[in-house]
ZAMARGU-4260 file (C-alpha; in steps of 0.2 Angstrom, whole numbers, plus 5000, padded with zeros to 4 digits):
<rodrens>
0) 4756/4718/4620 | 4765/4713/4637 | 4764/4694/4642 | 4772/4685/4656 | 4774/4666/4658
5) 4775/4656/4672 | 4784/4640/4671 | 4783/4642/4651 | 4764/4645/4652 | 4756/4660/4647
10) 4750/4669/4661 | 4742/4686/4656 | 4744/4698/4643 | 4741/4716/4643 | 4745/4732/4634
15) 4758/4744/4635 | 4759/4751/4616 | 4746/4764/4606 | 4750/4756/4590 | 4761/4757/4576
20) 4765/4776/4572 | 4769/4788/4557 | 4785/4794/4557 | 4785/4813/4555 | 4784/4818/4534
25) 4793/4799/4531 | 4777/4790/4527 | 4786/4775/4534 | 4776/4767/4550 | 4785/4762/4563
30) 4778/4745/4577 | 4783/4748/4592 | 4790/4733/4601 | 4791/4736/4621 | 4799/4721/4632
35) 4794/4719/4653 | 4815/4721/4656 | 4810/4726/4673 | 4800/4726/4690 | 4780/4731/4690
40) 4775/4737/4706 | 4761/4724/4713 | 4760/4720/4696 | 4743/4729/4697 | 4740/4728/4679
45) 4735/4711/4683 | 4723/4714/4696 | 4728/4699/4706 | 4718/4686/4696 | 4732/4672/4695
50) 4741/4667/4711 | 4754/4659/4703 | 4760/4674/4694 | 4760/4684/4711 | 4770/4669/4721
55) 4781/4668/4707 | 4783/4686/4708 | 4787/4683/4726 | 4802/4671/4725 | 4809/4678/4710
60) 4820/4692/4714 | 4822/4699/4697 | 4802/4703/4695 | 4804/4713/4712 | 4804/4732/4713
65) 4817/4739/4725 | 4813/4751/4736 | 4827/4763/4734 | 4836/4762/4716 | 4855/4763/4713
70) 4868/4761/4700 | 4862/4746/4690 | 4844/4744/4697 | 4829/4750/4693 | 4820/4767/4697
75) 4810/4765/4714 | 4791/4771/4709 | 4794/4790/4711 | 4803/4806/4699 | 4807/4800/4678
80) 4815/4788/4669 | 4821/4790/4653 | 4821/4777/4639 | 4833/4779/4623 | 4821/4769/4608
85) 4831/4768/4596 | 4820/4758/4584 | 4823/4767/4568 | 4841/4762/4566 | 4835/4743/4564
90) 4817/4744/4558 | 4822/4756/4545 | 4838/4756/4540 | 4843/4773/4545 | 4845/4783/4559
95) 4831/4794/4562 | 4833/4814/4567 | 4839/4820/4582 | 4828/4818/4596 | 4820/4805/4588
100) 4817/4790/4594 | 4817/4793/4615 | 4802/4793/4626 | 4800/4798/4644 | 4787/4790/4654
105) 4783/4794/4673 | 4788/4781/4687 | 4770/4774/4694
</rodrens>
């Protein structure tokens, strides 16, 4: 699940996760535990129900998307983005095979 806080209250929750899954042939699961570390265009997954989470969006530079990305910043809506998860090496103790462990999702 995704939540965002405004001023230390909770604001809206969503969800960006399908679940805990097998890992192949291990029997092990594995929870997968995404984090908003950047921008949500319009932040559409709220549907504009809460104001305050769009006027804090607003003056808050961080929760911005920019319009053009660069070294450091995040991608600009458009092409791939590519995401190393590497959540066997600490939620299992070992690493897991290669490939493993990375995800590609689609810029909105």
């Amino acid at each position: 699940p995704l939540a965002v806080s405004v001023r230390g209250q909770p604001a809206a929750e969503g969800r960006a996760e399908r679940g805990p899954q097998e890992l192949s042939g291990s029997g092990s699961i594995l929870q997968m535990n995404p984090r908003l570390d950047g921008c949500m265009r319009s932040w559409n997954w709220v549907n504009g129900g809460d104001n305050t989470i769009q006027e804090t969006v607003r003056v808050n530079g961080r929760m911005q998307c920019l319009s053009a990305a660069e070294r450091g910043s995040f991608y600009p809506g458009r092409g791939f983005a590519f995401y190393s998860l590497a959540y066997g090496e600490y939620c299992l103790g070992h690493p897991l095979g290669a490939g493993a462990g990375r995800a590609a999702g689609r810029a909105p």
